[in-house]
Steps between C-alpha positions, in 0.01 A plus 500: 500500500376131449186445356227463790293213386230284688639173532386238769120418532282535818596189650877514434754445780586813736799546347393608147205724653746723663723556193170625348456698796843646492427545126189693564711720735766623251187632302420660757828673618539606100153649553616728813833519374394692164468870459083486435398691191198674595458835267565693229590815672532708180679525127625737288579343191887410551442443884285273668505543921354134622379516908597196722477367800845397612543268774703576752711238774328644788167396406353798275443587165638868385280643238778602214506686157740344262559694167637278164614747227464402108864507372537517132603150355520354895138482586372579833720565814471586840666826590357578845357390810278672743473355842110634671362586213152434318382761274655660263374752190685592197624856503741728252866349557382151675251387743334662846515207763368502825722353780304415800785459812582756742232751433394507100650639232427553158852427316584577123702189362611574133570139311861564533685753754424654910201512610363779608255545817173752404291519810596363873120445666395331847193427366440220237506540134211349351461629137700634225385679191760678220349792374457436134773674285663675805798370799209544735398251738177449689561344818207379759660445872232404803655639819368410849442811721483439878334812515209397253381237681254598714326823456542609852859361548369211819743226417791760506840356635318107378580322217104413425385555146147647568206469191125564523447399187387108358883517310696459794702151442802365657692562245461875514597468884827325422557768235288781544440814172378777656584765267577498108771701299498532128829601388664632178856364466755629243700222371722716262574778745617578842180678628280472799212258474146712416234411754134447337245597705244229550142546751357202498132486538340409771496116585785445201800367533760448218632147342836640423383439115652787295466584134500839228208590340649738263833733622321635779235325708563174663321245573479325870351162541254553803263309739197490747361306668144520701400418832395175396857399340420564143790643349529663138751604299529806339750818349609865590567699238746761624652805321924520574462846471235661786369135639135540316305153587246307360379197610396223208273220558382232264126401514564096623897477414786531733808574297891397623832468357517755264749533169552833362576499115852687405353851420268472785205613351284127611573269769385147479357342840397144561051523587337319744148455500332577856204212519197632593352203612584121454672528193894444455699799405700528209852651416569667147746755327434927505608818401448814671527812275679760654365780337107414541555287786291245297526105582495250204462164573705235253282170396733196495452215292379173691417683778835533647587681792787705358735701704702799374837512532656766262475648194674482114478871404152691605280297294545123636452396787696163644290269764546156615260283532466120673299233230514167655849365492718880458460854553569620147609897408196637260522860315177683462565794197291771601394653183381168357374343832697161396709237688803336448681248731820476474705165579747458750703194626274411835250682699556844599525608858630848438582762207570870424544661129653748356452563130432220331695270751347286811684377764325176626588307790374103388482185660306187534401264753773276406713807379683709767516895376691669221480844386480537114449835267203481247477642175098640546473482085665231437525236789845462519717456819844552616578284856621779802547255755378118631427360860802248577318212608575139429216360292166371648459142562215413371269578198211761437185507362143687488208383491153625460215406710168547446233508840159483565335807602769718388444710191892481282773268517728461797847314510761357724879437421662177586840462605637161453793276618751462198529113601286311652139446656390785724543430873224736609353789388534880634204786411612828424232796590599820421481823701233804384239370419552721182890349408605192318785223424592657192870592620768389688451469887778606704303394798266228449718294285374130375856425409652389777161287580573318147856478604381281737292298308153627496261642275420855535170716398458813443106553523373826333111574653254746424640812524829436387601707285534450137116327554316781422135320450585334797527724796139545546475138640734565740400861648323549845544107482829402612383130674209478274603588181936554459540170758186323363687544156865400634400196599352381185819605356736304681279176493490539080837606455645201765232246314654615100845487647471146671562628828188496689674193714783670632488645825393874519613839635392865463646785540541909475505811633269790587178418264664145378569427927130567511414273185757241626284469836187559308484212268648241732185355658414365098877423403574356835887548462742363779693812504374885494720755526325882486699846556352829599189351457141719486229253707239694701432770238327728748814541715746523234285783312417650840909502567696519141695806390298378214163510596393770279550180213301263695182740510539553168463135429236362782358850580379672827641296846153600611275441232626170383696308750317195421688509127824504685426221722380261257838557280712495803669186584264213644544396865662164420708486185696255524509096610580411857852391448616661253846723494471880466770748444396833631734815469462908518728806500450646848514895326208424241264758487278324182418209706507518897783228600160421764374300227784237503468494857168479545535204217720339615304466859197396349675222245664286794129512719342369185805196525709655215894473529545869489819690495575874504808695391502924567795700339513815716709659168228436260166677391262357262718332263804242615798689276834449713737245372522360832143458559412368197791231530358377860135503316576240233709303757198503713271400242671234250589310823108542585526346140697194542334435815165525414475387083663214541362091452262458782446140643096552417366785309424830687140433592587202684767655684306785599205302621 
């Protein structure tokens, strides 16, 4: 494909604006057009199984498992496909896969030959766990039970999902789990699957987390979650053999995705901190013993908030871990209580080990994904497979900021035009709050926005991560503290880059839709374009399948509804006059759709020039190919319409 570069300035004839539009376009249709790289589903040394999300020409993205074999002397190749699939676990003669279409099944797929269907469920598979040293599989399927949901069978013959409980959510009434199965699966023999039995205590329900302590007791992520929505995570122990319980708890830690070590004797969980009052929480590293059930806590260096992800033998532990501009892969020996990070070619979004191997899934903002196989001793890396993607058109940098009233260094990255003066410039806030711009965006692209000539920014705020010392000015203070901060940020980083007198716009999704609307009444843009956006934070929390995570932040609805008013989005925020893009998946269950609407109402009776766009396929995030093409049509002609050469500057106009 030809080079997209920025060519014709602001003022330039129609003509050459649209070739940059068209320009901008073919980004885009490579960007729906290509398979998207998400995961590394799992590795075994000679095989690598990568999950993506393949796009589809009716509109919809498949998730897929594709598996790339080492060949001696021909480096990695693919040998097989597998449409509906997204997990996948290594097992003795290939790899356990789960394909999610007609009913579930749990599928054995060696690397090369038949594959080979385990289990048939109408329930969904939610967690697999080999049994350390055996063909055994643990398998976690929810399964929703008409009969189970109402105690005295009233809504018999309906199709209502019935809860007494603060838990109930949308989402568990478009998919309702009723009751759980924990299953034994032999992957080297024909026999029946072995049913586990599992009573859950009362008020528990399961995550579909699974993981061996040890050759016979599992361990079940599991969760609860008060009257007043706070909800805490925690694990059953269960013995295979007789279905002997016990609950553990962790005095102020919730503990999730767990990693059990090859003999099974420890598994490795990423710790949460529950805040007891104002404070932040914090995330670090920890091993459960299986034997004495005993919880150790790993110290990173810096202060990092490192993640486990597998392990190199029984005795180190691998974890990513986000520091400013990457998420970098650290090992933490056990016996000596050291660190080592270990280089790779970009930032890593995924990985799995085995041995002394890691399979890491790297990119960059400017750098789409590739999938490359470490050497954990000695930094080395073999290529598996790269994005196809003509190359960006623009350049890339990062650059440090420092703010007042926040403790630690923040940072934005600027995308620039590879010819030219900047046209306009576009803000970039990212979804979360706890995420960051350190990888490539299959959604919220500044690509084809430089394509077109513009400047793009990618704004990291307190509590991004990778900011450690910073996430304390930014929680229980979105609009005082995170937006306060933004705004600051995109004044200094316009000012350094000799940009602060091109015309503005701001945009993002979820958190960054909420940002985008939040800091517009100081940058006064022209244009604001917000997705999915969280304003009033008393309905959202009061409504979100999420709103367990909002009391967790702000606290009590009751006790301290003031807190969420005063962070919630002001009455006004933007200019009379000025353009807003407003859009919202019509199934989200994070963020009532209500939100958009109510926005959008309240934007054009303040004199704004509102617009709103539903997609009844979508839920919280915009992800069809489709969609996302008609979004960045919508919103880089918002572009050339609104950041163009005015006859008088903005205020004027607006007065």
């Amino acid at each position: 494909m030809t080079a997209l570069v920025p060519g014709p300035p602001a003022d330039a004839p129609l003509a050459d604006r649209a070739d940059l539009f068209e320009g901008a376009m073919r980004f885009v249709e490579e960007l729906v057009c290509e398979p998207r790289a998400g995961r590394i589903a799992a590795f075994s040394g000679d095989a690598v199984v990568l999950g993506v999300s393949a796009p589809t020409t009716d509109n919809a993205l498949v998730p897929t498992l594709v598996c790339y074999r080492l060949a001696a002397g021909h480096g990695w190749k693919p040998v097989w496909t597998m449409p509906h699939a997204d997990e996948a676990v290594p097992v003795p003669g290939g790899f356990a896969c789960v394909r999610r279409r007609r009913g579930q099944s749990v599928v054995l797929r060696p690397a090369d030959g038949p594959e080979r269907v385990l289990h048939h469920c109408d329930g969904r598979v939610l967690g697999l766990a080999p049994r350390p040293g055996t063909g055994v599989l643990a398998c976690v399927v929810g399964v929703a039970d008409a009969s189970a949901r109402h105690p005295q069978g009233l809504f018999a013959g309906s199709d209502a999902v019935w809860s007494a409980g603060s838990d109930a959510s949308l989402g568990a009434a478009r998919r309702p789990l009723d009751t759980w199965h924990v299953l034994l699966l032999a992957t080297d023999t024909d026999t029946e699957p072995r049913k586990v039995p599992v009573h859950l205590p009362a008020g528990r329900q399961l995550t579909g987390e699974v993981a061996w302590a040890g050759a016979g007791t599992l361990l079940l992520g599991a969760c609860a979650q008060s009257p007043g929505g706070v909800r805490r995570f925690s694990l059953l122990a269960v013995s295979v053999d007789d279905g002997t319980r016990r609950v553990l708890e962790f005095d102020g830690l919730d503990l999730c995705y767990p990693v059990q070590d090859p003999d099974g004797g420890q598994v490795a969980y990423l710790a949460t901190t529950v805040p007891a009052g104002d404070e932040p929480p914090e995330q670090t590293a920890c091993v459960l013993d299986g034997d004495s059930w005993e919880l150790r806590t790993l110290a990173a260096p810096d202060g990092l908030w490192q993640r486990p992800c597998g392990w190199s033998g029984s005795r180190r532990l691998v974890c990513t871990a986000e520091d400013g501009s990457a998420r970098s892969v650290h090992v933490h020996d056990l016996y000596t209580n050291t660190w080592t990070t270990v280089r790779t070619r970009g930032s890593v979004g995924d990985l799995r080990v085995w041995d002394e191997a890691a399979a890491v899934l790297v990119s960059t903002p400017g750098e789409p994904p590739a999938v490359d196989v470490v050497d954990l001793r000695g930094g080395s890396d073999r290529r598996v497979e790269s994005t196809r993607l003509p190359r960006v058109p623009g350049r890339l940098s990062y650059v440090t900021q420092d703010v007042k009233a926040v403790d630690g260094p923040l940072a934005s990255w600027l995308c620039l035009p590879d010819e030219g003066p900047a046209r306009g410039t576009v803000v970039f806030f990212h979804g979360g709050p706890f995420k960051s711009w350190t990888e490539w965006s299959w959604r919220w692209n500044p690509w084809p926005f430089v394509a077109c000539g513009y400047a793009v920014a990618l704004v990291e705020p307190p509590m991004s991560l990778g900011y450690g010392a910073a996430v304390g000015a930014g929680w229980r203070a979105w609009r005082t503290g995170i937006a306060a901060a933004a705004t600051e940020q995109v004044r200094m980083l316009r000012a350094e880059a000799g940009l602060d007198g091109t015309p503005l716009a701001l945009m993002g999704g979820s958190f960054g839709g909420y940002l985008a609307l939040a800091t517009a009444a100081e940058l006064r843009p022209r244009l604001v374009a917000a997705h999915a956006a969280p304003l009033d934070f008393v309905q959202v929390a009061a409504g979100s399948d999420v709103g367990w995570q909002w009391v967790r932040e702000y606290g009590s609805l009751t006790a301290r509804e003031a807190d969420y008013l005063t962070e919630s989005l002001p009455r006004r925020p933007v200019r009379p006059g000025t353009r807003v893009l407003l859009s919202h998946g019509a199934g989200d269950g994070l963020v009532p759709p209500t939100e958009t609407l109510r926005a959008h109402r309240s934007l054009l009776s303040e004199g704004a020039r509102s617009e709103v766009a539903f997609f009844p396929s979508e839920a919280h995030p915009l992800s069809r190919p489709g969609n996302i093409r008609a979004w960045y049509r919508w919103a880089l002609t918002a572009c050339a319409e609104e950041l163009r050469a005015h006859p008088a500057d903005t205020d004027e106009v607006l007065s």
